[in-house]
C-alpha atoms as an extended CHARMM CRD file, in Angstrom:
* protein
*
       215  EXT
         1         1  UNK       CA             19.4270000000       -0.1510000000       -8.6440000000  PROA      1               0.0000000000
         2         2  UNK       CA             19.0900000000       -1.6340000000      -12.4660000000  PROA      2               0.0000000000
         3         3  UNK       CA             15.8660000000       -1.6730000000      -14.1550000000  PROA      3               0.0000000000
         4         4  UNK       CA             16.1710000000       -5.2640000000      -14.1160000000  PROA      4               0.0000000000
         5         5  UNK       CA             15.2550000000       -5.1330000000      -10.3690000000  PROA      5               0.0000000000
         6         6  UNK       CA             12.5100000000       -3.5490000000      -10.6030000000  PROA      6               0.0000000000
         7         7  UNK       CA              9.3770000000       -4.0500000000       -8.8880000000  PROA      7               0.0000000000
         8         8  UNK       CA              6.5560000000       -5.4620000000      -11.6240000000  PROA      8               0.0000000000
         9         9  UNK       CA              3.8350000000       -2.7920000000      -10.7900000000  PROA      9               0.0000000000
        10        10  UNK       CA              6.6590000000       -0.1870000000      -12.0070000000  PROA      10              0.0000000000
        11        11  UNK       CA              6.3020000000       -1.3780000000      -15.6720000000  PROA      11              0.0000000000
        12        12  UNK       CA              1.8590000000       -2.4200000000      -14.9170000000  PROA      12              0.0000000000
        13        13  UNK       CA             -1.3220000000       -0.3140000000      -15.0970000000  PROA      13              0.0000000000
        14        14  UNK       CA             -2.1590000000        2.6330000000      -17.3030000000  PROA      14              0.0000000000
        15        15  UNK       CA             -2.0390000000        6.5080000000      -16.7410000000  PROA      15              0.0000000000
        16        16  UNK       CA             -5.7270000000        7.3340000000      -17.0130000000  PROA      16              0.0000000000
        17        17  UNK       CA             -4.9270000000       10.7920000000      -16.0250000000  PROA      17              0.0000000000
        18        18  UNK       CA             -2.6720000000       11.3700000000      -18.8340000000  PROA      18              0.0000000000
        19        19  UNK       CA             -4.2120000000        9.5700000000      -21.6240000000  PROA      19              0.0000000000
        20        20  UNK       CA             -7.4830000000       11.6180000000      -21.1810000000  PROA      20              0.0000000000
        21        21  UNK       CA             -5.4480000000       14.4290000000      -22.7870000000  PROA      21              0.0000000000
        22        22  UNK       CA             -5.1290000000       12.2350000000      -26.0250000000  PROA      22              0.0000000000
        23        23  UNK       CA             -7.3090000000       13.6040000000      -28.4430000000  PROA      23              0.0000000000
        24        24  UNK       CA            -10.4240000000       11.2420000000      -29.8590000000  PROA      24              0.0000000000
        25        25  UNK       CA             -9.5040000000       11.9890000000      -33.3210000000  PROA      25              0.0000000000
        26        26  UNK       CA             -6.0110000000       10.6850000000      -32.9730000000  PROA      26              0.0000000000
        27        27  UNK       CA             -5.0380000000        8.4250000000      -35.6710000000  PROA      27              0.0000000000
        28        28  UNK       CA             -1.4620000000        7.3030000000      -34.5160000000  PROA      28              0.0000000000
        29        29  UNK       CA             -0.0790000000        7.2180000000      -30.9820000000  PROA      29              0.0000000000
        30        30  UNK       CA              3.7110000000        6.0850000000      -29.9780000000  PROA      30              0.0000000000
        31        31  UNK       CA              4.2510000000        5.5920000000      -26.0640000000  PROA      31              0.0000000000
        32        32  UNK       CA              7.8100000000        5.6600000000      -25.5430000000  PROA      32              0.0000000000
        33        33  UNK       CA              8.4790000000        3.4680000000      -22.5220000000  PROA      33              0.0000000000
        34        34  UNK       CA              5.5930000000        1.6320000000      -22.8650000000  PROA      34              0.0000000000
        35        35  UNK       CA              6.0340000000       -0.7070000000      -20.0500000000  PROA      35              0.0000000000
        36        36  UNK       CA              3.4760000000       -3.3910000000      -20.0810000000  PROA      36              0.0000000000
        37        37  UNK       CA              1.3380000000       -1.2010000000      -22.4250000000  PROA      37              0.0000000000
        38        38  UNK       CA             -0.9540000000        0.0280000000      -19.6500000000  PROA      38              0.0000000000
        39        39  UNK       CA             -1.3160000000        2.9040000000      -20.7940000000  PROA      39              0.0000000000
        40        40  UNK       CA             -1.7380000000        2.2450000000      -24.3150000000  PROA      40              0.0000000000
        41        41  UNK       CA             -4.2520000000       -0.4970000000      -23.4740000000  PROA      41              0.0000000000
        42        42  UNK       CA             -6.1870000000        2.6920000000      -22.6210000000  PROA      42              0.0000000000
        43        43  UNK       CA             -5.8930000000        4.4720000000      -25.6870000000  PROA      43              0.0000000000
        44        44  UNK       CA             -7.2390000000        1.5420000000      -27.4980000000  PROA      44              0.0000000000
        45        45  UNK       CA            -10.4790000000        1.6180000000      -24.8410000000  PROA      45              0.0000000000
        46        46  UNK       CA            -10.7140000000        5.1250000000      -25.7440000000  PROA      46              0.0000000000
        47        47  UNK       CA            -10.3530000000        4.4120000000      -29.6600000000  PROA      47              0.0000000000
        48        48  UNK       CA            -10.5100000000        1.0210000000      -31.2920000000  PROA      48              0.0000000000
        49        49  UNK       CA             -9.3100000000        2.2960000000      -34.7380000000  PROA      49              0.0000000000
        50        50  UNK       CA             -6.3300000000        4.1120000000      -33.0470000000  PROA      50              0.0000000000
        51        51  UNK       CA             -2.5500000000        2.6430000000      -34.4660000000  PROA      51              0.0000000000
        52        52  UNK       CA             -0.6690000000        2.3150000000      -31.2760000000  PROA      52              0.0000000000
        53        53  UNK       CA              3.2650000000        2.0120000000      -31.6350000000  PROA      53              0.0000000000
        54        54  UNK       CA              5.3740000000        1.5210000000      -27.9620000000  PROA      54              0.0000000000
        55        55  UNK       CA              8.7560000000        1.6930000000      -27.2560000000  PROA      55              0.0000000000
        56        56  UNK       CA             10.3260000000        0.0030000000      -24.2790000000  PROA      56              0.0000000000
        57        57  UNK       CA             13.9610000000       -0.7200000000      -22.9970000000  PROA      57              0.0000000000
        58        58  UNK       CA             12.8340000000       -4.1310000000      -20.9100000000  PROA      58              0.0000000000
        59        59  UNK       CA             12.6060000000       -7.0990000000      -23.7620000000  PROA      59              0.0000000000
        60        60  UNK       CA             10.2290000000       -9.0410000000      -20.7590000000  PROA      60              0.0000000000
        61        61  UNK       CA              7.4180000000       -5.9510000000      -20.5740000000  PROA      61              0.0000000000
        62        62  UNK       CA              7.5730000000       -5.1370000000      -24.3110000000  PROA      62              0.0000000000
        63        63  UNK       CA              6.9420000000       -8.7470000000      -25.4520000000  PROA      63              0.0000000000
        64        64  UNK       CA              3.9460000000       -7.8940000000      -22.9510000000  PROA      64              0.0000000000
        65        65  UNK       CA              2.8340000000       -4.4780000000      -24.5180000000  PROA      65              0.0000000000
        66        66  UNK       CA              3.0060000000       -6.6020000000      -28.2270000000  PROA      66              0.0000000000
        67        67  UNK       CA              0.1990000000       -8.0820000000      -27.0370000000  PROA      67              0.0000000000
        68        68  UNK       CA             -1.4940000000       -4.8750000000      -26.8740000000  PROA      68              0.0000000000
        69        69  UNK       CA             -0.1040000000       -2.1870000000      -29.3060000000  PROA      69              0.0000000000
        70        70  UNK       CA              0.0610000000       -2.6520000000      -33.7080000000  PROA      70              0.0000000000
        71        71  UNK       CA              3.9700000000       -2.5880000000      -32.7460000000  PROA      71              0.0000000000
        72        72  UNK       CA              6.8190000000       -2.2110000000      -30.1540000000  PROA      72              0.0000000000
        73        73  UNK       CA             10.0560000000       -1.7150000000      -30.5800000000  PROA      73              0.0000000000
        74        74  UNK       CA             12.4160000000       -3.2320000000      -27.8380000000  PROA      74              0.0000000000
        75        75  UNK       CA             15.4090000000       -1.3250000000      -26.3050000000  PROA      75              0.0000000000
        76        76  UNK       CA             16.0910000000        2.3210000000      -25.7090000000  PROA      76              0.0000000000
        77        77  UNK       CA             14.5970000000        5.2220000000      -27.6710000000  PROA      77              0.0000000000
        78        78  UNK       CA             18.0070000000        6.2940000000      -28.4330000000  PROA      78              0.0000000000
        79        79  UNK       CA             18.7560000000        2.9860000000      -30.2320000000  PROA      79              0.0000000000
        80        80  UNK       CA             15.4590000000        2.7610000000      -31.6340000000  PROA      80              0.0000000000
        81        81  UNK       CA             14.7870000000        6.0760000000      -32.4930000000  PROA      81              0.0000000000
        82        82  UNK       CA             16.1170000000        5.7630000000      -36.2460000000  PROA      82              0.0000000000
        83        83  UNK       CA             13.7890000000        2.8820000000      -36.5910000000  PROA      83              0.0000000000
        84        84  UNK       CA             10.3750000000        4.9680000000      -36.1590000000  PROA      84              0.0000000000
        85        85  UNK       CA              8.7630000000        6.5740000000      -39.9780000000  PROA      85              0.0000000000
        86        86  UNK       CA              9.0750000000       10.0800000000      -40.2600000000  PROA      86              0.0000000000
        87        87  UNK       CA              5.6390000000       12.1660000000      -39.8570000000  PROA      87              0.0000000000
        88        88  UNK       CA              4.3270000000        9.8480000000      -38.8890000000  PROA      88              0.0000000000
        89        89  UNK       CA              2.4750000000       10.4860000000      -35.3190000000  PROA      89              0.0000000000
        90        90  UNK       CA             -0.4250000000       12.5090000000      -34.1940000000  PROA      90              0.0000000000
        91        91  UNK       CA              0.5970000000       12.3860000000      -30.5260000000  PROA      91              0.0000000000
        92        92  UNK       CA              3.8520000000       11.0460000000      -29.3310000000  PROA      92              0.0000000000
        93        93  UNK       CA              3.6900000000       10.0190000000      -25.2880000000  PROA      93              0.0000000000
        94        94  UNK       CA              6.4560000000       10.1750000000      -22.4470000000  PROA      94              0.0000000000
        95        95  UNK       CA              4.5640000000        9.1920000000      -19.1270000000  PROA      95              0.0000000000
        96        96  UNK       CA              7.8070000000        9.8430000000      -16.5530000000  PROA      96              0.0000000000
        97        97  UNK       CA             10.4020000000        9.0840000000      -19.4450000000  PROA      97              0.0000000000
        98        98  UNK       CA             12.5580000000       12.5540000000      -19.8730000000  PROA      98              0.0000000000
        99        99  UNK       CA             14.1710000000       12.4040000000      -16.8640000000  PROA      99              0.0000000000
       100       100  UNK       CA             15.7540000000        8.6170000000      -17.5800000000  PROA      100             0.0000000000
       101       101  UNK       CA             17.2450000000       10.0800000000      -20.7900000000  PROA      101             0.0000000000
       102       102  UNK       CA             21.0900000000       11.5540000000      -20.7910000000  PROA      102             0.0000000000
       103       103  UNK       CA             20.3630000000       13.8380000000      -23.2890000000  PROA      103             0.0000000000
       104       104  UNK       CA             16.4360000000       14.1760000000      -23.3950000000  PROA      104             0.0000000000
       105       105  UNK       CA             17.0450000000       17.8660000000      -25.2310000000  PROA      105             0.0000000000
       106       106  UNK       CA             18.5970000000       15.4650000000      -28.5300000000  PROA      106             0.0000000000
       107       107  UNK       CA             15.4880000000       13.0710000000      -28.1620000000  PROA      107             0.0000000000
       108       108  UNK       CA             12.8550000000       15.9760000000      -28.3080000000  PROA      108             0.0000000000
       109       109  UNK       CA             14.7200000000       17.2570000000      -31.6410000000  PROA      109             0.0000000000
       110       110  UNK       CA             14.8490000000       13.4870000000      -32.9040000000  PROA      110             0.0000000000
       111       111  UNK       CA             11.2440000000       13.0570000000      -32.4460000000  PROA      111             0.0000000000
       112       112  UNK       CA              9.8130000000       16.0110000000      -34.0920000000  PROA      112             0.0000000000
       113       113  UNK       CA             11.0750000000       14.6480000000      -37.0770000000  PROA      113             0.0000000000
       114       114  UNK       CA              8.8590000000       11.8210000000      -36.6780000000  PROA      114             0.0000000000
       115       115  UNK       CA              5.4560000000       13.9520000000      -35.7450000000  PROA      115             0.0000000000
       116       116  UNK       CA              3.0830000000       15.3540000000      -38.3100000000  PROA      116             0.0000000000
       117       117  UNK       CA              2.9500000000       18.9180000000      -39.0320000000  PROA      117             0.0000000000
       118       118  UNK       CA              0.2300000000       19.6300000000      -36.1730000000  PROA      118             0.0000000000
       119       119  UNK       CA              1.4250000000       16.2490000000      -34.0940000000  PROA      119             0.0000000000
       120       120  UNK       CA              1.9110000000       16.9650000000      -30.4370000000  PROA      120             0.0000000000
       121       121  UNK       CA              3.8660000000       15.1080000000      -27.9130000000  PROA      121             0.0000000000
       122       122  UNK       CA              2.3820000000       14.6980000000      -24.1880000000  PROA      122             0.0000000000
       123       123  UNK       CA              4.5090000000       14.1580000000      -21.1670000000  PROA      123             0.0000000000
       124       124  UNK       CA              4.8560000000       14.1550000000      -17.5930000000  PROA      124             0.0000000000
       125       125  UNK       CA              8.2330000000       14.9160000000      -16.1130000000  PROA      125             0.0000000000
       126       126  UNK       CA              8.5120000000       14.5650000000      -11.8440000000  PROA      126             0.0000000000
       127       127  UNK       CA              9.0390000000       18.0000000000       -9.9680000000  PROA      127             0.0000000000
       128       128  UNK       CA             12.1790000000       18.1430000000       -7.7430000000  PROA      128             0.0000000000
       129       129  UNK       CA             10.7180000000       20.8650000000       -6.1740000000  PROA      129             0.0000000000
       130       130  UNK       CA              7.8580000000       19.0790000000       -4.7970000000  PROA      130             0.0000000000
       131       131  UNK       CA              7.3000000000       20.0890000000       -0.9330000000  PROA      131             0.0000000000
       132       132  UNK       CA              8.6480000000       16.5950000000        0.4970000000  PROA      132             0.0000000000
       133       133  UNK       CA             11.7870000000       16.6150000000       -1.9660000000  PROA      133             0.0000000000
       134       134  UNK       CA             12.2840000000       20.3170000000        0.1000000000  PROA      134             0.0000000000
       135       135  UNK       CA             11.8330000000       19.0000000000        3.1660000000  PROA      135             0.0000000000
       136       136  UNK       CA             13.9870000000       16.2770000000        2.8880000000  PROA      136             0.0000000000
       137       137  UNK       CA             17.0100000000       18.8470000000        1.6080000000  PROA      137             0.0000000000
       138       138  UNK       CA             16.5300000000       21.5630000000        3.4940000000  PROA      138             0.0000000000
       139       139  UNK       CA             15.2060000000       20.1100000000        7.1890000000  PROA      139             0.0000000000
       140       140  UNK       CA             17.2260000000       16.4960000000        6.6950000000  PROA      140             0.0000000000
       141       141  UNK       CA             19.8130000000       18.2710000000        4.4570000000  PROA      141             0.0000000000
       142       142  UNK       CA             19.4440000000       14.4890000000        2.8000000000  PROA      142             0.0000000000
       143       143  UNK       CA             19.2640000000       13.6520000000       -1.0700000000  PROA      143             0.0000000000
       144       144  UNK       CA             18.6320000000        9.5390000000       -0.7000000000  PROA      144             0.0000000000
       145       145  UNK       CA             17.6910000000        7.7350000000       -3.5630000000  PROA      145             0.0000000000
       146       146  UNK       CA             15.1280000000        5.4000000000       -3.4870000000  PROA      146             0.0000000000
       147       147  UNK       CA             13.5290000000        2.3630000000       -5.4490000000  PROA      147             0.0000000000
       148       148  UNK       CA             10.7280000000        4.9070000000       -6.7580000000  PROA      148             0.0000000000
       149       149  UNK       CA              9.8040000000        8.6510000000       -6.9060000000  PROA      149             0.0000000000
       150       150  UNK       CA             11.4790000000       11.4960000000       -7.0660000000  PROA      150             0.0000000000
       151       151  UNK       CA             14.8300000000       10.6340000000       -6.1890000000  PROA      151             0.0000000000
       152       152  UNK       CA             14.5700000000        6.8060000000       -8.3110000000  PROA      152             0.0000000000
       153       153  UNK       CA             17.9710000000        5.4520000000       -8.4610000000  PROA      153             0.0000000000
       154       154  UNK       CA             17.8990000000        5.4550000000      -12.1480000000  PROA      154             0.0000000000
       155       155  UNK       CA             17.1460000000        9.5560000000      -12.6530000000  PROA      155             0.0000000000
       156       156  UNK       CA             19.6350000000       10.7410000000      -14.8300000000  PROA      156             0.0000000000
       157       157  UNK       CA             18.0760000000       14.2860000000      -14.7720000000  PROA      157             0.0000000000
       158       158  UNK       CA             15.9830000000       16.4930000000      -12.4750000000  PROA      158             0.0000000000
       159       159  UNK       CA             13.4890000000       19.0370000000      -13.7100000000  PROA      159             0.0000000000
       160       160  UNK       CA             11.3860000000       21.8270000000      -11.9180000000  PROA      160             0.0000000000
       161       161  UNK       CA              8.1590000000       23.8750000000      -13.7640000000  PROA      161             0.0000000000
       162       162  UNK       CA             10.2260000000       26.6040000000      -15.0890000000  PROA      162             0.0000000000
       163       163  UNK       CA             13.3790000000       23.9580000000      -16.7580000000  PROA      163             0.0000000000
       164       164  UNK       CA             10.6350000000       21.8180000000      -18.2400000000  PROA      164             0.0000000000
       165       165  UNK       CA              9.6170000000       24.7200000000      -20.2120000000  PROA      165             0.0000000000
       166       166  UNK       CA             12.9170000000       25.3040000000      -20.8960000000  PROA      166             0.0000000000
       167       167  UNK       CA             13.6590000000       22.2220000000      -22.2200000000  PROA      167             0.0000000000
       168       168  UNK       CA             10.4930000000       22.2240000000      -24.7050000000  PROA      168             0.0000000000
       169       169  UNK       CA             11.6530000000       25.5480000000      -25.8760000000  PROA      169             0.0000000000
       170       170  UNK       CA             15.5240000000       24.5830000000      -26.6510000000  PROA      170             0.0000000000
       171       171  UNK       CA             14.0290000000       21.5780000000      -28.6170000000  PROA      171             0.0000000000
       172       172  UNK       CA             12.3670000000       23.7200000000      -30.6610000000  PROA      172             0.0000000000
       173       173  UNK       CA              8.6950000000       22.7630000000      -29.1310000000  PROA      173             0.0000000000
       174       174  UNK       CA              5.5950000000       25.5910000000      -28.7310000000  PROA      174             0.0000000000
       175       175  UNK       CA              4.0970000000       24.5020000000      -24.8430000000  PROA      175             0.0000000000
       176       176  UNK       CA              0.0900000000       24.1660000000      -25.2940000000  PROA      176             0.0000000000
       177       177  UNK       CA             -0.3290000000       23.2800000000      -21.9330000000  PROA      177             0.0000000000
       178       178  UNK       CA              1.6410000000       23.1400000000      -18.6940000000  PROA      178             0.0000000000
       179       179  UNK       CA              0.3700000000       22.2120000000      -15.3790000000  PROA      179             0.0000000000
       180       180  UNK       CA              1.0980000000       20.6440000000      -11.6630000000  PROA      180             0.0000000000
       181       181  UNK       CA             -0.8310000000       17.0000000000      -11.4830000000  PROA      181             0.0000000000
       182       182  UNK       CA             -0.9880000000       14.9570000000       -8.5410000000  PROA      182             0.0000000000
       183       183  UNK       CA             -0.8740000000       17.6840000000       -5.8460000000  PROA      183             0.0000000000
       184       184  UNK       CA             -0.3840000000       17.0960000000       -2.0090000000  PROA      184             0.0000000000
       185       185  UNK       CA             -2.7990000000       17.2580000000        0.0270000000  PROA      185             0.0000000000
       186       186  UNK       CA             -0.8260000000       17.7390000000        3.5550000000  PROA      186             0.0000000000
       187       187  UNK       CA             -2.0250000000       21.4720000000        5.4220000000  PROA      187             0.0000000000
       188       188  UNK       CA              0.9290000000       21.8850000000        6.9680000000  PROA      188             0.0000000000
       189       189  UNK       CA              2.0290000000       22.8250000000        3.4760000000  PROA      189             0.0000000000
       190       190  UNK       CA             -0.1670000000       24.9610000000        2.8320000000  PROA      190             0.0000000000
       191       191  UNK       CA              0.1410000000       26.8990000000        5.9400000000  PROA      191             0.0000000000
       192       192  UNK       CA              3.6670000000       27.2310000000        5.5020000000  PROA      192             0.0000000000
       193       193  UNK       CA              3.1220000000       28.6490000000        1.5050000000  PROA      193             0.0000000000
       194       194  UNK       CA              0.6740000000       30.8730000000        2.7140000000  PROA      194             0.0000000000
       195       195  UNK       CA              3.6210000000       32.4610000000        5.8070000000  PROA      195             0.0000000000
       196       196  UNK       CA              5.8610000000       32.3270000000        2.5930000000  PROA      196             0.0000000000
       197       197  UNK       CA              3.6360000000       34.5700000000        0.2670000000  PROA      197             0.0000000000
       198       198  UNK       CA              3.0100000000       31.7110000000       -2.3740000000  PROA      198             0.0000000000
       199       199  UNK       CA              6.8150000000       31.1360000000       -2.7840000000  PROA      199             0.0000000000
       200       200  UNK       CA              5.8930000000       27.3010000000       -3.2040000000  PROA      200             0.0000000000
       201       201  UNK       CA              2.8090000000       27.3510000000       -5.4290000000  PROA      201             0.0000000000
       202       202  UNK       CA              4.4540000000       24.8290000000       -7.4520000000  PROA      202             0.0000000000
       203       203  UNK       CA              5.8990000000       22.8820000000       -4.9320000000  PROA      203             0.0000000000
       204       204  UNK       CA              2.6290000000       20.8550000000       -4.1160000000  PROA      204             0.0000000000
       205       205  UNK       CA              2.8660000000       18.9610000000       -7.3060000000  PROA      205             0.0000000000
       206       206  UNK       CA              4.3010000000       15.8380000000       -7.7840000000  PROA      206             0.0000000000
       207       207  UNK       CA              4.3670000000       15.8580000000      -11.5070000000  PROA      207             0.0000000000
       208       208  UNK       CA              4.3230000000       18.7050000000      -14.2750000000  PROA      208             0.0000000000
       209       209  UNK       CA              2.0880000000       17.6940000000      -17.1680000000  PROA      209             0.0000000000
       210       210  UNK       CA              3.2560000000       19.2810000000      -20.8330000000  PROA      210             0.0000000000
       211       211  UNK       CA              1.6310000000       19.6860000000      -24.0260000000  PROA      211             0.0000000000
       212       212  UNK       CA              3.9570000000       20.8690000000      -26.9930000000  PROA      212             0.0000000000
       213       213  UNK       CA              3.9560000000       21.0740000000      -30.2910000000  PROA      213             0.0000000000
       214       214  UNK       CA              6.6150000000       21.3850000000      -32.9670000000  PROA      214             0.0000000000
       215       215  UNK       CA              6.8200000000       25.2280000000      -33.9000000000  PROA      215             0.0000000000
């Protein structure tokens, strides 16, 4: 599946969840992959005088998001990367981006070139290990892509708690905060973590929420 086929509500609505960790006194914000600018829509809700910058790799959602942000760049961060001033940000976004990238180590580096000194970049980055993903492997032995999730078709990379922390640290990041978001709600799992002795604590979450700044 291309990005191109897409369903539109995979580019709409914000990330209220996330952008609540956006602190008020931000000045500048850059939401790479942007989308429709949902998300920075809310930013601007949360501060008026905020500078909002998106990136996005779909030319018919940014020309959307211009509508919303001070400026968007159109095209891949890779590409567009070069194009973004140098300390410039006070928080840097990546709402379910990382794991799209080919080399999202190199784009990390890239970008703390373009934070200021006490800038911090927010991001959530899917959990492979999350209970259902398990299920499907080890009961199904099945790894079937799909549209959206986990397993999206266009996934270059797959990350669990312990890699994303990994991956922060090899780019040279300091990890603020790290948490599960979005956790599931089915007993059955937690019976069955319980009989395993807490073996898949992190396996109930969906998503992995970072904060990291630049050390």
């Amino acid at each position: 599946m291309r990005y191109e086929d897409k369903k539109e509500n995979y580019y709409s609505g914000g990330r209220p969840t996330l952008v609540k960790y956006v602190p008020e006194n931000t000045k500048s914000l850059l939401d790479i992959g942007c989308g429709r600018g949902g998300s920075l829509f809310l930013v601007k809700q949360k501060n008026k005088d905020i500078e909002t910058w998106g990136v996005e790799l779909m030319e018919l959602q940014a020309k959307e998001a211009i509508k919303i942000a001070d400026k968007v760049l159109i095209g891949s961060i890779e590409e567009n990367i070069k194009y973004l001033p140098d300390n410039y940000f006070d928080v840097i976004t990546m709402f379910d981006v990382l794991e799209h990238l080919s080399y999202p180590e190199d784009i990390l580096r890239s970008l703390k070139k373009k934070l200021k000194d006490s800038g911090m970049i927010i991001s959530s980055i899917p959990n492979v290990r999350y209970c259902t993903n398990l299920r499907d492997l080890f009961l199904f032995k099945d790894w079937k892509y799909v549209e959206a999730g986990i397993l999206d078709y266009t996934h270059l990379r797959f990350f669990t708690k312990k890699s994303i922390l990994r991956l922060y640290k090899n780019s040279g990041y300091k990890v603020y905060l790290h948490k599960g978001i979005n956790a599931v709600k089915l007993w059955k799992f937690f019976l069955i973590n319980i009989l395993s002795l807490g073996i898949l604590n992190d396996s109930k979450y969906l998503q992995f929420l970072t904060i990291a700044k630049k050390e």
